[in-house]
C-alpha positions as CSV (number, residue, x, y, z in Angstrom):
1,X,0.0,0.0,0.0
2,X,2.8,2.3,-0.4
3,X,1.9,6.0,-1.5
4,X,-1.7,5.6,0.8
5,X,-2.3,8.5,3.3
6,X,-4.7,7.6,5.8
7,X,-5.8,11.5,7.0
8,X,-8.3,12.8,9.3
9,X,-10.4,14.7,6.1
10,X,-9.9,14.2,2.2
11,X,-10.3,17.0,0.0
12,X,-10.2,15.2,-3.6
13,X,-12.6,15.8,-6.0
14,X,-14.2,13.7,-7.9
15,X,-17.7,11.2,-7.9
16,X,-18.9,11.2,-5.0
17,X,-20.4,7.0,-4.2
18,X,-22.5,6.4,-1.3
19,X,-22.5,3.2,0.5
20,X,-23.5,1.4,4.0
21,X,-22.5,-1.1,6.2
22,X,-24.1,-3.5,8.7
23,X,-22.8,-6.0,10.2
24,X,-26.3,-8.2,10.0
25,X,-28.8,-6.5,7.1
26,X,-32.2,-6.9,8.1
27,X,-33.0,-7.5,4.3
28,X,-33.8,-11.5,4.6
29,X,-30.4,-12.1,3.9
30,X,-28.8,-11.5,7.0
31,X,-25.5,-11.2,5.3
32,X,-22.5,-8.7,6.8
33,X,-20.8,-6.4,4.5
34,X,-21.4,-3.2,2.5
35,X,-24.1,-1.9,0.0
36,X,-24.4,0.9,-2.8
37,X,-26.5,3.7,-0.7
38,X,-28.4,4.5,-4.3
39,X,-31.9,4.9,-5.5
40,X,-33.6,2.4,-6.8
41,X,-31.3,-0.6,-5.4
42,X,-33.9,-3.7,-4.5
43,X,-33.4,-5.1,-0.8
44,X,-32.1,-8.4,-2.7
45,X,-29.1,-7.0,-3.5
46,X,-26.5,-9.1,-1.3
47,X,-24.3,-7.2,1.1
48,X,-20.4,-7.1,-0.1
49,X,-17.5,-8.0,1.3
50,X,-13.6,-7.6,0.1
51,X,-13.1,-11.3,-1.4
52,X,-11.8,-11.1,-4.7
53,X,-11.9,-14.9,-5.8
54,X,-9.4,-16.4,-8.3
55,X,-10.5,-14.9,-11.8
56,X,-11.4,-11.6,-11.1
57,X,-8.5,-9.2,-8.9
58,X,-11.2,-7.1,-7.6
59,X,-14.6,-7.3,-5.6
60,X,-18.4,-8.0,-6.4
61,X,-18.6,-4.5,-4.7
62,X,-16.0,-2.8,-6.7
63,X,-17.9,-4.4,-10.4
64,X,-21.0,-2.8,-9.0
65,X,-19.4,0.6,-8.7
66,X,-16.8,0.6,-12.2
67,X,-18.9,-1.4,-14.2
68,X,-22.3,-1.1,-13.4
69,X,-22.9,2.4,-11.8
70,X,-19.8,4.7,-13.4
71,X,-20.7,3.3,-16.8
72,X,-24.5,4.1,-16.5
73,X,-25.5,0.3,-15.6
74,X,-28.7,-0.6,-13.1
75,X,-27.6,-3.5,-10.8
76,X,-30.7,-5.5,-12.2
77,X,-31.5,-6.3,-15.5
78,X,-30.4,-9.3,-18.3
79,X,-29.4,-6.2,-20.3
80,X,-27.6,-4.1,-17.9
81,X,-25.8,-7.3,-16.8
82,X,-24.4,-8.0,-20.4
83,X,-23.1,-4.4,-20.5
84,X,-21.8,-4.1,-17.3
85,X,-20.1,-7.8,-17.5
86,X,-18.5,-6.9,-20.9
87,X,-17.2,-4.2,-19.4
88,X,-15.5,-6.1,-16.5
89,X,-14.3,-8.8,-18.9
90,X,-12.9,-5.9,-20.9
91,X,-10.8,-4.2,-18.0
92,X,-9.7,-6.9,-16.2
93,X,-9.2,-9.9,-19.2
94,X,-11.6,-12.0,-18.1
95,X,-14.3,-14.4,-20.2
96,X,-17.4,-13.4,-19.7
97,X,-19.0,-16.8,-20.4
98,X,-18.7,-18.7,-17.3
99,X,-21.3,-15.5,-15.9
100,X,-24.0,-15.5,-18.6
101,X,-24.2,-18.9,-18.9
102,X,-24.6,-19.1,-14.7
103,X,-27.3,-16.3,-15.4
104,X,-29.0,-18.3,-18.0
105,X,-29.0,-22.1,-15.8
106,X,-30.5,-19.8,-12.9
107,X,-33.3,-17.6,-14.7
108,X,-33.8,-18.3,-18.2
109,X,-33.2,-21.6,-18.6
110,X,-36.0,-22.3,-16.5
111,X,-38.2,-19.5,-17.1
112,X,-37.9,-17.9,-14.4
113,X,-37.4,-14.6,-15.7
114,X,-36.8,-11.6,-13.4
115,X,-37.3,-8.3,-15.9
116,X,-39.1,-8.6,-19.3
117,X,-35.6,-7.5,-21.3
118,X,-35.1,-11.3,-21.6
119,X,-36.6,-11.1,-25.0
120,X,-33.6,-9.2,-26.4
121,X,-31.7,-12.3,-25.9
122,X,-33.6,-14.8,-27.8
123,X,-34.3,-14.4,-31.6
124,X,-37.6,-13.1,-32.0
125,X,-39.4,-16.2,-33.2
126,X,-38.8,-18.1,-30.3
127,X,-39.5,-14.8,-27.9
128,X,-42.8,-15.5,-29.6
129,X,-43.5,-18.9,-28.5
130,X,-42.8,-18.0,-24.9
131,X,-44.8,-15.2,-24.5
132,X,-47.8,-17.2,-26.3
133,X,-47.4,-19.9,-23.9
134,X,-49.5,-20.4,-20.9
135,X,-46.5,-18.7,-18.7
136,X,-43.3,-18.3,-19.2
137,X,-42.0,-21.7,-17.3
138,X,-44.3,-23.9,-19.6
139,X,-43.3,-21.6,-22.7
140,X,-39.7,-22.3,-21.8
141,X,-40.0,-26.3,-21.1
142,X,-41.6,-26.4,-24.7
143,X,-38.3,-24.8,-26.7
144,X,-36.4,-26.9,-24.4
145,X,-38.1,-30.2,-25.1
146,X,-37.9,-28.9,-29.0
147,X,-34.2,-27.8,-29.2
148,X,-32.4,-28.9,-26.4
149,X,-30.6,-26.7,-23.5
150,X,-27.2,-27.3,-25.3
151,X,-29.3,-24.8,-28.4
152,X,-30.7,-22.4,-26.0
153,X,-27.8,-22.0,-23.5
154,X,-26.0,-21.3,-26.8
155,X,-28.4,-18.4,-28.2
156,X,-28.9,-16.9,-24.8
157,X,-25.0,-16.5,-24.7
158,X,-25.0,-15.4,-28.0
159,X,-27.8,-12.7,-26.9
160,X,-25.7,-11.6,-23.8
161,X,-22.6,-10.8,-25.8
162,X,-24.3,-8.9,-28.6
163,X,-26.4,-6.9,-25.9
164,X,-22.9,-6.3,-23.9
165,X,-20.7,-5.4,-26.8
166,X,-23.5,-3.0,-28.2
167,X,-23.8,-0.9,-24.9
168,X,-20.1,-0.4,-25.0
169,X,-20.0,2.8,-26.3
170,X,-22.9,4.2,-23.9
171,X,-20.6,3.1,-20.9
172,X,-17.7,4.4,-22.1
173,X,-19.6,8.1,-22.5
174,X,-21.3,7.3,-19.2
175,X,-17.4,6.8,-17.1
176,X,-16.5,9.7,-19.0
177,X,-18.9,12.5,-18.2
178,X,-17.9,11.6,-14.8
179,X,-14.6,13.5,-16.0
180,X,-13.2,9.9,-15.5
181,X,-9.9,8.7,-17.8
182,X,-11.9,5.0,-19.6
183,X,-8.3,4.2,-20.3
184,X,-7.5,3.7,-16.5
185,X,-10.5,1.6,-15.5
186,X,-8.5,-1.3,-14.5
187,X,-5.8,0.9,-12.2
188,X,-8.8,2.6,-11.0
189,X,-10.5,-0.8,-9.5
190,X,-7.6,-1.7,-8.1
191,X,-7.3,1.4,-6.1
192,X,-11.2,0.9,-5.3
193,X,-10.4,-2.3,-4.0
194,X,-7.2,-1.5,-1.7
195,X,-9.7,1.4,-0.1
196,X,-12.3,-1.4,0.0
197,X,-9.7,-3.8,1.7
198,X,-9.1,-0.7,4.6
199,X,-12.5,0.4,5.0
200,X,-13.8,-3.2,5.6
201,X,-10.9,-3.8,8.1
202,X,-11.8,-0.8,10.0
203,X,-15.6,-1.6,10.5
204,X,-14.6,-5.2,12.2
205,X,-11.6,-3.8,14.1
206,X,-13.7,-0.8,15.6
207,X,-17.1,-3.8,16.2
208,X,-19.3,-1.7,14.5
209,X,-22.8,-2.8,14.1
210,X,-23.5,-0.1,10.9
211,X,-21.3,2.6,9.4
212,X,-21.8,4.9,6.3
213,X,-19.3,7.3,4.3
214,X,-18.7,7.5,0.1
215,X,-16.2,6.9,-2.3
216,X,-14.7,9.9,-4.0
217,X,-13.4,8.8,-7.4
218,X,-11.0,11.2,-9.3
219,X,-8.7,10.4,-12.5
220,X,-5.3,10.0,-10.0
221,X,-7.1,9.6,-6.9
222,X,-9.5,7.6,-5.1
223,X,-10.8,8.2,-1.3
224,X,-13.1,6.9,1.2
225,X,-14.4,9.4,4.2
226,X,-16.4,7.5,6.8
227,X,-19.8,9.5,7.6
228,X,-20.8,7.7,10.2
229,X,-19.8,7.1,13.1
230,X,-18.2,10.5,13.0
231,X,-14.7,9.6,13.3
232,X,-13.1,11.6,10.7
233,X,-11.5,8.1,9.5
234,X,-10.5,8.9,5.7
235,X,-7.9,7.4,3.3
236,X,-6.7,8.3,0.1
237,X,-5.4,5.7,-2.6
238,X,-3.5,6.5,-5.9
239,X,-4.7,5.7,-9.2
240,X,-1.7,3.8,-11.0
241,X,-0.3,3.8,-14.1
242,X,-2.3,2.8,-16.8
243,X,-2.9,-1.0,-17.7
244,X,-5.2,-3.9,-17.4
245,X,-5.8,-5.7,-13.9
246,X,-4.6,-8.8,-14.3
């Protein structure tokens, strides 16, 4: 972490990203960890925590911030899922796949569609024959029992990655009227997730029970300035060089 100041107030500019903590949500879930403090974000968003897993360097928390929200993507939806997923696989080197397809064998597979912008993943014939169906499970069982999953896993992919790779222009204009540098994504999840690292560690250090502060997110310079409790606890975290997070 060398070049990190750990100060009693930030003063960087930049986007300004609310989020909360609690140690138990009282959401159903009951799981510790953070949350985007945004409008519109459904109570079955699961609470975040630091864990970075062994594809991806950075945090389901940190994706939700640099590819969803910075580049103008909803944290629900089949669509803003392809575009926000293309964007991680695009900053970090990833293959997308191994998502959609986990996306597909939970909702659409089955039917169980959450959001009605399913039907710009199938070609339109078939969209057809779902929606003419008694529901959408039965619909579904019948172009399964036709085709095969093996067909449909294959066109929903297909569907994902032309819905992604078309809404990358839009999130590229959406990261950059946030005065934001689209080259240094990658350097600038990294930084996200070293503050993310700290801010975590402080929470269960201090016991907290809940906590609230923001990101600030600025071309050389990310920060994080606890609001509550009122500490003054704030930390600053350079953006490096430019590159791809491996």
């Amino acid at each position: 972490m060398s070049g990190v100041a750990e100060t009693s107030k930030t003063s960087a500019p930049g986007v300004h990203v609310p989020v909360r903590y609690a140690a138990v949500w009282e959401d159903g879930l009951g799981a510790r960890g953070w949350k985007l403090d945004l409008p519109g974000l459904g109570s079955d968003v699961i609470a975040a925590t630091p864990f970075a897993g062994e594809r991806i360097p950075t945090s389901v928390f940190v994706h939700d911030i640099v590819d969803h929200h910075l580049c103008g993507f909803a944290l629900s939806g089949y669509r803003d899922e392809a575009g926000a997923l293309m964007q991680l696989a695009q900053r970090t080197g990833s293959d997308p796949v191994a998502d959609f397809r986990q996306i597909i064998d939970e909702d659409l597979l089955p039917g169980a569609f959450e959001s009605d912008d399913w039907h710009e993943l199938l070609p339109r014939s078939l969209v057809a024959r779902v929606d003419a169906a008694a529901d959408p499970r039965a619909g579904m069982a019948a172009l399964r029992a036709e085709w095969g999953e093996g067909v449909l896993r294959a066109l929903f992919t297909a569907g994902f990655v032309d819905a992604g790779w078309a809404l990358a222009p839009s999130a590229r204009a959406a990261w950059e009227s946030h005065g934001l540098d689209y080259a240094r994504r990658p350097a600038t999840a990294l930084a996200l997730q070293e503050l993310f690292q700290w801010m975590d560690a402080k929470v269960q250090q201090a016991g907290l029970e809940q906590a609230a502060g923001a990101f600030i997110i600025a071309p050389e310079v990310v920060a994080f300035e606890f609001s509550s409790p009122a500490t003054g606890w704030s930390r600053k975290q350079p953006v490096p060089g430019e590159g791809r997070a491996e």
